[in-house]
C-alpha positions in Angstrom: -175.5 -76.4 77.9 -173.8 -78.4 75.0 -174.0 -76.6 71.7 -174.7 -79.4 68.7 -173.3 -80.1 65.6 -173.6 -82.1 62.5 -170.6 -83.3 61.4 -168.5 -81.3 59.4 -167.3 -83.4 56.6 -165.1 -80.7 54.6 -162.5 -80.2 57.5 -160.4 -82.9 57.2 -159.9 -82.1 53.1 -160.2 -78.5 53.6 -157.8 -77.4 56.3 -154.6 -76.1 55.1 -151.6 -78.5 55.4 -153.7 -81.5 56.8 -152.0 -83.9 59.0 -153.0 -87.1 56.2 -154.1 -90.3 57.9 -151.2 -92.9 58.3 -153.6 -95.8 58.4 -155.6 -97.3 54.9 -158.5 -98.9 54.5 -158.8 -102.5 55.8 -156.3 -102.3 58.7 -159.0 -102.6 62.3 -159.0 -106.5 62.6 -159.4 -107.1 66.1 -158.7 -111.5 67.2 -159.4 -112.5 70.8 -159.0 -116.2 70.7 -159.1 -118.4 74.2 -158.6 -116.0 76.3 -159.3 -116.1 80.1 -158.1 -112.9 82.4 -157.3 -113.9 86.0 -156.9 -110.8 88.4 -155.0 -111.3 92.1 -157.5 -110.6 94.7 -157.1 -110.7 98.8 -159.2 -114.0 98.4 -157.3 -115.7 95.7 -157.6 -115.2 91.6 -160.2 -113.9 89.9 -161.2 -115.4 86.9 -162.6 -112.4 85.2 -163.0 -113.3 81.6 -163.3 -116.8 80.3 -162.7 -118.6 77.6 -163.6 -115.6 75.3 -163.5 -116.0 71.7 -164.3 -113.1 69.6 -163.5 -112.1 65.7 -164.3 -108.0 64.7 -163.7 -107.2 61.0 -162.2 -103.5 59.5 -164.6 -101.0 60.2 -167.5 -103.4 62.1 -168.5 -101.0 64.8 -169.2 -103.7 67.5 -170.4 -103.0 71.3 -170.5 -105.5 74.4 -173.7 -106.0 76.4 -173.5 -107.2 80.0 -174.3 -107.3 83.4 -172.2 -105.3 85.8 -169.1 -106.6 86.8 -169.3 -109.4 83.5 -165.7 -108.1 82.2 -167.0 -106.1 79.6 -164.1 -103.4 80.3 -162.0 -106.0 80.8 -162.1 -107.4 77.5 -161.9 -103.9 76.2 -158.8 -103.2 78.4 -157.2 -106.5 77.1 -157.4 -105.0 73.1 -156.3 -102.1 74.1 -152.9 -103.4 76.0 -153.7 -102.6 79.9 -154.5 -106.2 80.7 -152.6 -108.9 80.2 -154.4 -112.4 79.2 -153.7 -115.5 81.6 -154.3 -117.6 78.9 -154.6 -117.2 74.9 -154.2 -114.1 72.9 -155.5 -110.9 71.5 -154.8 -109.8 68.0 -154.8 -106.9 65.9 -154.1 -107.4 62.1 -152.5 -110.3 63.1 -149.8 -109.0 65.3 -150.0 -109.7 69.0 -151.2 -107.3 71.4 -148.6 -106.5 73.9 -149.0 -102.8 75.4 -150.9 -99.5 74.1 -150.6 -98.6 70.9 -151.3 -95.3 68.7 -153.2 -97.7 66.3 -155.7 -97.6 69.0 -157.3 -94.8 70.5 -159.7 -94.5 73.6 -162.8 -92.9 75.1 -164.0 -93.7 78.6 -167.0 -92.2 81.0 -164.8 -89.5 82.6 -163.3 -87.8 79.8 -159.4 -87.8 81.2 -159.0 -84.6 79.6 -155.5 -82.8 81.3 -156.6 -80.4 83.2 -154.1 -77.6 83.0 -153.5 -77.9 78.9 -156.4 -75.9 76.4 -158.4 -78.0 74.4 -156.2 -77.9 71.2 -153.3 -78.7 72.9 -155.5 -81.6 74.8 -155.9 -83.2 71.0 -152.4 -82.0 69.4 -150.8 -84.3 72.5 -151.0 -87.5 71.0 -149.6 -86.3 67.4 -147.1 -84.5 69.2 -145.9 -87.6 71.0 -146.1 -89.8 68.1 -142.9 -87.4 66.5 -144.8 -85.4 64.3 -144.4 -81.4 64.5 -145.6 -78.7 66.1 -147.1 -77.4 63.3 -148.6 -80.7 62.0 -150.3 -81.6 65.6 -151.6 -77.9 65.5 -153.7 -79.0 61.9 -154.1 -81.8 63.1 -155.8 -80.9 66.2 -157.7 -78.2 64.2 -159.0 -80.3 61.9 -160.6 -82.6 64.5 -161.7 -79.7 66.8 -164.0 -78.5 63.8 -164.8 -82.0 63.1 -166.8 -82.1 66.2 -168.3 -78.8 66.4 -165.8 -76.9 69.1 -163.2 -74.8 66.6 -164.2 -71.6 69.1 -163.1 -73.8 72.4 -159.8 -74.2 70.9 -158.2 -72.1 73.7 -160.3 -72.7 76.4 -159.7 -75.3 79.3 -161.9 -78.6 79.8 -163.3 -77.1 83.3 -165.0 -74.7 81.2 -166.7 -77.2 79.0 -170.0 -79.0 79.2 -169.9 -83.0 80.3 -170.8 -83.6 76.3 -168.2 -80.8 75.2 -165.7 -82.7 76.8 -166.5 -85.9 75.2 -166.3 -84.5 72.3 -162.8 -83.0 72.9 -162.0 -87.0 74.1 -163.1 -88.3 70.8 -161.1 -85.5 68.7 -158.3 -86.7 70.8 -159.0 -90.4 70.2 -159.2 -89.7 66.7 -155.8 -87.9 66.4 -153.3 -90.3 65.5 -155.8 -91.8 63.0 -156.1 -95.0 64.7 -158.0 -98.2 63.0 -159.3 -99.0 66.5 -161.3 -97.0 68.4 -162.5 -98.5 72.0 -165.5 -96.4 73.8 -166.1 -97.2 77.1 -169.4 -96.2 78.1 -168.2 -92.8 76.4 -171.8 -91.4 77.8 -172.7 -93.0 80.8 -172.2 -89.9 82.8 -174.3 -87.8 79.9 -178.3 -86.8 80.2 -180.5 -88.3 77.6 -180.7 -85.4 75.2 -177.3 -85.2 74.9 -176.5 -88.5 74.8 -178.3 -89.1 71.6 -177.1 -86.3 69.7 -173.8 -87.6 70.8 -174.7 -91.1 69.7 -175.8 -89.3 66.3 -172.2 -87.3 66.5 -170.4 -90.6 66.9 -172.2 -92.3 63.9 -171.4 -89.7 61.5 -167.6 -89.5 62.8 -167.4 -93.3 61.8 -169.0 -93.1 59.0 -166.3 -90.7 57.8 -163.7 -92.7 59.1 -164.6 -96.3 59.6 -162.3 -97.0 62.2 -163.2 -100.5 64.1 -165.3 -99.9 67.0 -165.2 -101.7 70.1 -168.0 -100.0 72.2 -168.6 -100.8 76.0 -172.4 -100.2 77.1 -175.1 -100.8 80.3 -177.3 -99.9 77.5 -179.3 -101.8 75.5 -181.2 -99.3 73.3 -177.8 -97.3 72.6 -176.2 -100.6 71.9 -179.0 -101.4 69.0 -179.0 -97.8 67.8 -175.2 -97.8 67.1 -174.1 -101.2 66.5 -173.5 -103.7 63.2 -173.4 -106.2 65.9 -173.9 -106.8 70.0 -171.7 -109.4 71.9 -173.4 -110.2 75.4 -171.1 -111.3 78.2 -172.6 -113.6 80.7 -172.6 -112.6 84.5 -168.7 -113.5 86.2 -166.6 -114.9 85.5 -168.1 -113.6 81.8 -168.2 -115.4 78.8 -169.3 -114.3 75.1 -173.6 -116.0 75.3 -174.9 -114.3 72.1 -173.6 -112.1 68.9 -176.5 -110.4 67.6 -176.0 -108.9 64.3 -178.1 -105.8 63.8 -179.4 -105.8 60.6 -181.5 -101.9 60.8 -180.3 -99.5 58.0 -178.1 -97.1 57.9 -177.8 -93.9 58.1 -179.5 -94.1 61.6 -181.8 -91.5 63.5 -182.9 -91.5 67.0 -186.5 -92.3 64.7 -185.7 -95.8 64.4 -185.8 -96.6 68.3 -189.9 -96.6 67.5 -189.4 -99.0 65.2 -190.7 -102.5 64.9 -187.2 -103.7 63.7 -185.4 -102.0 66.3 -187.7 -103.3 69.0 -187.5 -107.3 67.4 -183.3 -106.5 68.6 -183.8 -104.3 71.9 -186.1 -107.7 72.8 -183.8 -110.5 71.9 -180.9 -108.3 74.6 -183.5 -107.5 77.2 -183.8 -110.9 77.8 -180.6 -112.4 77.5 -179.4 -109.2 79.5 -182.3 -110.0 82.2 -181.1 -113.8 82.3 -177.7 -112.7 83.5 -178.6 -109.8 86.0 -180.5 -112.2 87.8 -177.9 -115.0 87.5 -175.8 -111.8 88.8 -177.4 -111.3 91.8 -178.1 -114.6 93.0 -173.9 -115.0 92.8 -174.0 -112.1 95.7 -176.6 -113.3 97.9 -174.5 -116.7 98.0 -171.3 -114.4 98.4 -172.9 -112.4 101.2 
């Protein structure tokens, strides 16, 4: 069973020799302009995203909303520098996105923890990589760890951890090079509902701390609204940006406001749009079939 935590704001300050954050304030503007992303298949290109146009500002925490199969983690991929556009660009404070990047750091479903290193040496990896030393990625990775809540895991291995423990370790990791772009793909798909919103509730108080851009991938809807500033819906394939909904429900947020009138006027205006596109989704298989 996941232990929870609130977020503890002292650790970053407090820790002794503190790894200090290497990106300032302002730095997390993400550009997609034009782009379409074309995948080789047995039965010709795939035109997986198209014509996808898309401007994120420094610390917007911003998901995508879509049908299966729209190129929601596609889009994601393409920010992050696994995909390669067929056509226009992606942009990150103005620079071109060519490959990965420590300015960027990711969470997806399946944690990709490794295995055989502890859970400190899971987040000092990415510090250590990045030059630093041994001794900085061992704050470093300290100060995260008690961040989220797991300072007593320190040495244990991820096998040993709950599915939300190991999230948690993913983020910490994520968060270890002090990226201005964090990209979250459906970070807690594979998580049951009770701890999926305290992790939801986690998340928005590790953002608020550090408002890093966030590019969030989501099936759904009601986590989207809870943790978003705005919602981009993709269309069904190949997909295409339909609607940006800004989300205008205050902040700080608790799992309270999904009984909300406000929050229901949003969760409506996805649902259908969201609906619109599942269907147009599965009458695209039938004619497939």
């Amino acid at each position: 069973m996941m232990t929870t935590t609130r977020l503890n704001r002292a650790a970053v300050v407090e820790h002794p020799h503190s790894y200090r954050p290497r990106t300032v304030g302002g730095k997390g503007r993400i550009s997609v302009r034009d782009m379409d992303i074309v995948f080789a298949t047995t039965n010709g290109p795939h035109l997986a995203v198209e014509d996808a146009s898309l401007e994120i500002q420094p610390g917007e925490f911003v998901s995508l909303l879509g049908p299966s199969g729209c190129g929601k983690s596609t889009l994601m991929n393409s920010v992050a520098g696994f995909v390669k556009p067929a056509r226009g660009e992606v942009l990150l404070d103005g620079q071109a996105v060519a490959k990965p990047g420590p300015d960027r750091g990711m969470v997806f479903q399946q944690h990709s923890l490794f295995p055989w290193k502890t859970v400190k040496q899971n987040v000092a990896f990415g510090p250590l990589m990045a030059g630093v030393s041994s001794r900085e990625a061992d704050s470093v990775a300290s100060t995260f760890l008690s961040l989220v809540g797991l300072s007593r895991y320190a040495n244990a291995y991820p096998s040993t951890l709950s599915g939300g423990m190991q999230q948690r370790v993913g983020i910490a990791r994520a968060l270890a090079n002090y990226p201005s772009v964090l990209l979250m793909d459906e970070p807690f798909g594979a998580l049951d509902a009770q701890t999926r919103s305290m992790m939801q509730e986690n998340l928005l108080e590790i953002w608020s701390e550090f408002k890093n851009t966030v590019l969030f991938v989501t099936h759904d809807i009601d986590e989207a609204v809870f943790l978003s500033d705005r919602i981009v819906v993709m269309s069904a394939s190949p997909g295409r940006i339909i609607a940006d909904i800004p989300v205008r429900l205050p902040r700080p947020r608790t799992q309270e406001l999904l009984t909300t009138a406000a929050f229901m006027v949003v969760k409506r205006e996805c649902l259908a749009l969201i609906r619109e596109q599942t269907l147009r989704a599965f009458e695209q298989q039938n004619q497939a079939s």
